[in-house]
C-alpha positions as CSV (number, residue, x, y, z in Angstrom):
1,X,3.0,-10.2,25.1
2,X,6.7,-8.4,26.1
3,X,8.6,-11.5,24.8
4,X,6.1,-11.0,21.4
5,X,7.2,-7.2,21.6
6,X,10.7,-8.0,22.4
7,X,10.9,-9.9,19.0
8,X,9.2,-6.9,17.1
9,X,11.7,-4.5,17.8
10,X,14.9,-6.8,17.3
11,X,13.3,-7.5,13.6
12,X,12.7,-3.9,13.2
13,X,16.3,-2.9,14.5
14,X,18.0,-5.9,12.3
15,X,16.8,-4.8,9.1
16,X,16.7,-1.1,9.4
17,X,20.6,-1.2,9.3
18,X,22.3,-1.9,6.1
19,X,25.3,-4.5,6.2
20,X,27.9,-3.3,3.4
21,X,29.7,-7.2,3.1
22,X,28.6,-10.8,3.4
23,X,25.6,-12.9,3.7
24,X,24.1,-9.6,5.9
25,X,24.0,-7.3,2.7
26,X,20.2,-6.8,2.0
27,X,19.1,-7.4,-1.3
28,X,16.8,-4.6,-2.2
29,X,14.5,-4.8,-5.0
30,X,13.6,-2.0,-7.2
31,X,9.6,-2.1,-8.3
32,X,10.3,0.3,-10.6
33,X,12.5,0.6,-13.2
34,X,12.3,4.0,-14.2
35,X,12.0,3.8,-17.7
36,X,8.9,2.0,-18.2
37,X,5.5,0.6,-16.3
38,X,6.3,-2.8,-18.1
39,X,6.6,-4.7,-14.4
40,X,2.8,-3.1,-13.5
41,X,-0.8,-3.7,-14.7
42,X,-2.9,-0.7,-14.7
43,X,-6.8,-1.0,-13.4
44,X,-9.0,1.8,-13.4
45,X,-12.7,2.0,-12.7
46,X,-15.0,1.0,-15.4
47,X,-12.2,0.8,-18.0
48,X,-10.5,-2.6,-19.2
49,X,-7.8,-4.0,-17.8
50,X,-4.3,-2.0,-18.5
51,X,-6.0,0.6,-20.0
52,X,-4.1,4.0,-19.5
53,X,-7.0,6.6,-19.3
54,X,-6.1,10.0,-20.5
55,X,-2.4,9.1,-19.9
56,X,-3.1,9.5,-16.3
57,X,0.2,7.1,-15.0
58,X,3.4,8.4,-17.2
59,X,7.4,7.8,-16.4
60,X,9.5,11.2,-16.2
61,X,12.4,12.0,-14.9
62,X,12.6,8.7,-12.8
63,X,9.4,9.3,-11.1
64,X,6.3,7.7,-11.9
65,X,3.9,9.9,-11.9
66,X,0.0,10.6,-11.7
67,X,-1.2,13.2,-13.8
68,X,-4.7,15.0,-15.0
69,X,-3.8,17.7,-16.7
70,X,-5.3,15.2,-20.1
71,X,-9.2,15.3,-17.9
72,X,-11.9,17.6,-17.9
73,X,-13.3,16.4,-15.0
74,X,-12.4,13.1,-12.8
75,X,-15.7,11.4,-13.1
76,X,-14.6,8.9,-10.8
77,X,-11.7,7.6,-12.7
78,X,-10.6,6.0,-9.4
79,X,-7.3,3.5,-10.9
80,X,-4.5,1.4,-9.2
81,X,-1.2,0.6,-10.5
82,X,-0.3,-3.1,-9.4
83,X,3.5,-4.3,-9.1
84,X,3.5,-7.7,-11.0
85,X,3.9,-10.5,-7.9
86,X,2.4,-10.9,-4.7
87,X,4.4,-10.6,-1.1
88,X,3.8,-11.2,2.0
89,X,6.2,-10.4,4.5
90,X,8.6,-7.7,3.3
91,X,9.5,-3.6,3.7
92,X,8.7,-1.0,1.3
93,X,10.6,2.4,1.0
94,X,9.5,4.9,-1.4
95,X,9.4,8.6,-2.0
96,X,6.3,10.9,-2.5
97,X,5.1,14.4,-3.4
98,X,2.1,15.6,-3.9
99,X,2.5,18.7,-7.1
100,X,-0.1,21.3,-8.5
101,X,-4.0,21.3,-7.9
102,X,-7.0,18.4,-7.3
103,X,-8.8,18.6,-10.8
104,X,-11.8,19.4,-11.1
105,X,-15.2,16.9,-9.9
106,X,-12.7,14.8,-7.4
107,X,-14.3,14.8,-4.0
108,X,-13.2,17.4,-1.4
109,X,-12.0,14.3,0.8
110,X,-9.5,13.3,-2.0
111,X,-7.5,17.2,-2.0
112,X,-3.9,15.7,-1.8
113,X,-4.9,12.3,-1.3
114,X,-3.5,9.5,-2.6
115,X,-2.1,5.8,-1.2
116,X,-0.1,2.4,-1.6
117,X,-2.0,-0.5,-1.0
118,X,-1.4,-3.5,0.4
119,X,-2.2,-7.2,0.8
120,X,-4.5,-6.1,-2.4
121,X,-6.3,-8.5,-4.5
122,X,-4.6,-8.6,-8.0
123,X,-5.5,-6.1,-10.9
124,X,-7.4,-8.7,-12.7
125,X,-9.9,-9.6,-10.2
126,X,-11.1,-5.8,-9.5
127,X,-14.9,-5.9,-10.8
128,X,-14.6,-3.8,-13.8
129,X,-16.4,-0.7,-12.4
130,X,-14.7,-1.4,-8.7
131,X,-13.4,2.4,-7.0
132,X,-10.8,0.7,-4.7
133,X,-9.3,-3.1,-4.4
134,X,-10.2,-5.1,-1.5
135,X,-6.8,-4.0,0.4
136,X,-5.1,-2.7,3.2
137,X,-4.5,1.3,2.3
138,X,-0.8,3.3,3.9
139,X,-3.1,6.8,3.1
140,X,-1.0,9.6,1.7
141,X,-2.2,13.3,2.8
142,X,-0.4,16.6,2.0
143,X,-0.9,19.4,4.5
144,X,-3.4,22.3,3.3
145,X,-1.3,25.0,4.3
146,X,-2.5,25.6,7.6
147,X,-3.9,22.8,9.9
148,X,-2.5,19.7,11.0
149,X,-3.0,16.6,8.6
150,X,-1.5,13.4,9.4
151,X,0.1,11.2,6.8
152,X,0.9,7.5,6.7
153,X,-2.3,6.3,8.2
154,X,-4.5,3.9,7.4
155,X,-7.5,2.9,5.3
156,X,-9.6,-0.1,4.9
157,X,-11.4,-0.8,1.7
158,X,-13.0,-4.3,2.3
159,X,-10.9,-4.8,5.5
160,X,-10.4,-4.6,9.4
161,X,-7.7,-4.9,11.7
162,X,-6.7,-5.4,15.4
163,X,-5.6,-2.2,17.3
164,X,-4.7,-2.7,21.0
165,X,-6.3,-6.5,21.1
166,X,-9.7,-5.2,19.1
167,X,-10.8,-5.5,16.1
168,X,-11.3,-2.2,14.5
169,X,-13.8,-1.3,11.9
170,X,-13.2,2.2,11.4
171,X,-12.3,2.9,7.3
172,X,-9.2,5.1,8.2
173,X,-7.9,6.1,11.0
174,X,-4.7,7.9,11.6
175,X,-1.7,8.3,12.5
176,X,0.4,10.5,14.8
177,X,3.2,11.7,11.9
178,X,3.6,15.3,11.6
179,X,2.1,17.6,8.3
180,X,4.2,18.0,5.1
181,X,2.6,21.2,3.5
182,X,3.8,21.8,0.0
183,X,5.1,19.8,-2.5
184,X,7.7,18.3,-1.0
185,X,9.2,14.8,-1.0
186,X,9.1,12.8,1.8
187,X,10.0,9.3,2.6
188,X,7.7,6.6,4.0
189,X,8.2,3.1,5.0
190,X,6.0,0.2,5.3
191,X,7.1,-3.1,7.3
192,X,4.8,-5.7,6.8
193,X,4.4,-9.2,8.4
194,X,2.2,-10.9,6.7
195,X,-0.9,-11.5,8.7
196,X,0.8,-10.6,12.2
197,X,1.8,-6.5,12.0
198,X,2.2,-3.9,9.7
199,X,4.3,-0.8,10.5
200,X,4.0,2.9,9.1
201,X,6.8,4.3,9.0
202,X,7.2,8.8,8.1
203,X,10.9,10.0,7.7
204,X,12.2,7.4,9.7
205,X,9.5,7.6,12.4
206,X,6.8,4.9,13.5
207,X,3.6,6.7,12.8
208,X,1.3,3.8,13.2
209,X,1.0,0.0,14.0
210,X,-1.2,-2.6,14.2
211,X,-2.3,-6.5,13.8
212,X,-4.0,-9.3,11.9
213,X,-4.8,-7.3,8.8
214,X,-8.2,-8.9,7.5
215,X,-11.7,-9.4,5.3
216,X,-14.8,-7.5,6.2
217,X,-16.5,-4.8,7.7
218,X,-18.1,-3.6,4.8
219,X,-16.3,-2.2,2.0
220,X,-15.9,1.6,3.3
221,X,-19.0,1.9,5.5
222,X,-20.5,-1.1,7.3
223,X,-23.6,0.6,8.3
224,X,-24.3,1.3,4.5
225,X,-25.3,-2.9,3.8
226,X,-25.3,-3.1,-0.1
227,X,-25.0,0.8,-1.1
228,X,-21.8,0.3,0.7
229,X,-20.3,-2.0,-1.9
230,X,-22.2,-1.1,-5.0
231,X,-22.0,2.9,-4.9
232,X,-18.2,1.7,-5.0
233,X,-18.5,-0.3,-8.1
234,X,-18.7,-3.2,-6.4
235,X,-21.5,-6.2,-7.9
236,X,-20.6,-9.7,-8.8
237,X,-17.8,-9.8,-6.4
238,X,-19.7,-8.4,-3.4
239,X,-21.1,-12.0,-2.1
240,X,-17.3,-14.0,-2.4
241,X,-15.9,-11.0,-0.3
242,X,-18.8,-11.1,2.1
243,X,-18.5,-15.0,2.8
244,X,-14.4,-14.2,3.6
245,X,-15.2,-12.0,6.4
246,X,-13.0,-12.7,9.5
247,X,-9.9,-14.3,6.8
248,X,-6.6,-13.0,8.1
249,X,-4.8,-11.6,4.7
250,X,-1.3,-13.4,5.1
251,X,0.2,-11.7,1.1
252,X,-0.8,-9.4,-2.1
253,X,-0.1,-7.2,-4.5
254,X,0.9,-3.8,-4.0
255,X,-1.0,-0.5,-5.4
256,X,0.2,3.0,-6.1
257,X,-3.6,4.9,-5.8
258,X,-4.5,7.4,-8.2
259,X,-7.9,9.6,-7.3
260,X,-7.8,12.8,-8.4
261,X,-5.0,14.9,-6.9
262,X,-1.8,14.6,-8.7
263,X,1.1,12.9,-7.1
264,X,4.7,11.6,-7.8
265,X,6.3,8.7,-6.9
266,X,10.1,7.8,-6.8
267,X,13.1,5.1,-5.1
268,X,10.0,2.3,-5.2
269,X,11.9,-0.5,-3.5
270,X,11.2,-3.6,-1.4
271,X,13.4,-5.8,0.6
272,X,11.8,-9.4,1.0
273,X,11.7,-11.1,4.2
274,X,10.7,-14.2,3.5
275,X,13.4,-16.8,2.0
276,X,15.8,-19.6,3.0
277,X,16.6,-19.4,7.1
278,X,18.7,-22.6,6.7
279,X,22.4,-21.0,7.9
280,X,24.4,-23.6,5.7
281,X,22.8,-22.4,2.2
282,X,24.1,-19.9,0.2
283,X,21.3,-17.5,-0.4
284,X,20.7,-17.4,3.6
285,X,20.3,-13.9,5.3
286,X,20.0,-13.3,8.9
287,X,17.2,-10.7,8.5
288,X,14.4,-13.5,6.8
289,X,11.5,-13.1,9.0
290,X,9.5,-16.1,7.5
291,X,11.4,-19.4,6.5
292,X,10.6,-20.7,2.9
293,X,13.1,-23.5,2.8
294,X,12.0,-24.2,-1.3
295,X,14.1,-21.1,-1.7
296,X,17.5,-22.5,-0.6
297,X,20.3,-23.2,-2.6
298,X,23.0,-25.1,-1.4
């Protein structure tokens, strides 16, 4: 267990730094473009696929951003914006703020509330009136003006995990990060192992850890059986998620969350772990995690 925590924090201190020259320069990817959503597949609750309800996901100023100022009422127009490939082992930095007022008939739970999921199923195999994909959740909260309210912590819609050698069934739990009241920005980080840790990370502080992300426990609430999954949207899929209970989730897609509070998103970028390991190739980088020699180039 020490030597297995030993080799935690050397990853985590070898890729935190950025090497300006040479095969140690990391290779950040940018998800977003900032022009367009042309890399991302859009997926809301009973609409079709890449359908852009009431203009709710927009591009401004750099940011992508979340608005409702188009709705009436929410009416459960729970939707996910997917990135375009799947990862697995990787770190994701990004930028949030949360701007303006909840609009009206989102649930009191959801007041400056939003998320990035992870390890998600793709866009196209949502059920078509499906709240949330099955997924690991970093949760988003913005501070009410008065009380503490963590941020960075995690949810788990269809999904369990392993906290201090158990496996945990609680939906969300949370982290210890402080509370960002306001609409200001603040930086997160996600490093993410494929199916052995994922780290939260607020303004450059570890909020929140834990192990072998996974299938099962019911969809939100496990001692709500069906109403659990179909209150949620859930019908034809429910059975092929049931039977994958106990499957370690090793990759996925990633999700920017939109339900109900409006939110903006900016500096989307990801820096892969996972390529060639082999020292002699050209494309080798000292901070790979995971070894995927079909990537090499010699």
């Amino acid at each position: 267990m020490k030597r297995y925590l030993l080799n935690i924090f050397f990853i985590l201190g070898l890729f935190s730094c950025d090497n300006p020259t040479g095969s140690d320069q990391e290779e950040w990817i940018a998800l977003f473009n900032g022009k367009d959503l042309s890399d991302w597949a859009i997926k809301f609750a009973n609409q079709d696929l890449n359908v852009n309800f009431q203009n709710t996901f927009r591009v401004q100023d750099n940011m992508i951003r979340i608005a409702y100022d188009a709705y009436d009422t929410f009416e459960d127009a729970y939707a996910h914006l997917y990135y375009k490939a799947p990862y697995s082992y990787y770190k994701l930095r990004f930028d949030y703020r949360f701007t303006g007022e909840q609009v009206k008939g989102g649930e009191d739970w959801n007041v400056r509330n939003s998320g990035i999921m992870l390890h998600s199923q793709s866009a196209e195999s949502n059920d078509y009136g499906q709240f949330f994909p099955v997924s690991i959740e970093i949760q988003l909260l913005g501070g009410l003006g008065a009380e503490d309210r963590s941020t960075g912590n995690v949810c788990t819609p269809g999904t369990a995990l392993v906290m201090e050698g158990t496996t945990n069934y609680q939906h969300c739990i949370d982290s210890k990060s402080k509370t960002y009241h306001g609409d200001q920005w603040v930086s997160a980080e996600v490093v993410v192992l494929g199916g052995e840790s994922i780290f939260h990370l607020i303004e450059n502080d570890t909020v929140l850890q834990y192990q072998s992300p996974q299938i099962g426990g019911g969809f939100t609430n496990p001692k709500m059986g069906d109403l659990d999954w179909t209150s949620r949207g859930i019908d034809e899929s429910k059975a092929y998620w049931e039977q994958r209970a106990g499957e370690i989730l090793t990759q996925g897609y990633i999700a920017l969350q939109a339900e109900s509070h409006p939110i903006d998103f900016r500096n989307i970028k990801l820096l892969d772990l996972c390529g060639c390991k082999d020292p002699k190739a050209k494309n080798y980088k000292p901070y790979f995690v995971k070894a995927d020699s079909s990537k090499c180039v010699y």
